[in-house]
C-alpha positions, 0 to 999 in steps of 0.5 A: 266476379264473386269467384275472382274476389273470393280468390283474390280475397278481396272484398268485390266492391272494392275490386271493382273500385280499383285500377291502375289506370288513367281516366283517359285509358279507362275513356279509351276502353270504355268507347264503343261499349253500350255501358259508356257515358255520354259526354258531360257525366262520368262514373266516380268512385270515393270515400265520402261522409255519411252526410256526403255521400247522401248529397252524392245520391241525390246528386246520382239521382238527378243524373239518372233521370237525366240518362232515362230521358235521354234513352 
């Protein structure tokens, strides 16, 4: 992945953050794939506060635990 963003020259957190696609082609794509989500959490990418963005982690945090009892 390194390689492709070195390429591209493009920072590869961002490359990761970009698509043109819809969220229901990303669903779509995603269906069937052991990295999916289950239904009620989704996988967000934004550019947020310092102050929000530590909200956001702790917010990710609880989500996390959540998927570990799941599992």
């Amino acid at each position: 992945m390194e390689a492709i963003a070195k390429a591209l020259d493009t920072p590869l957190p961002l490359l990761l953050e970009l698509t043109d696609l819809d969220r229901e082609t990303l669903e779509k794509l995603a269906e069937g794939t052991p990295h999916g989500l289950p239904n009620g959490l989704v996988r967000v990418s934004a550019i947020v506060t310092e102050h929000q963005a530590f909200i956001i982690k702790r917010w990710e945090d609880t989500a996390l635990a959540q998927l570990r009892k799941m599992s």
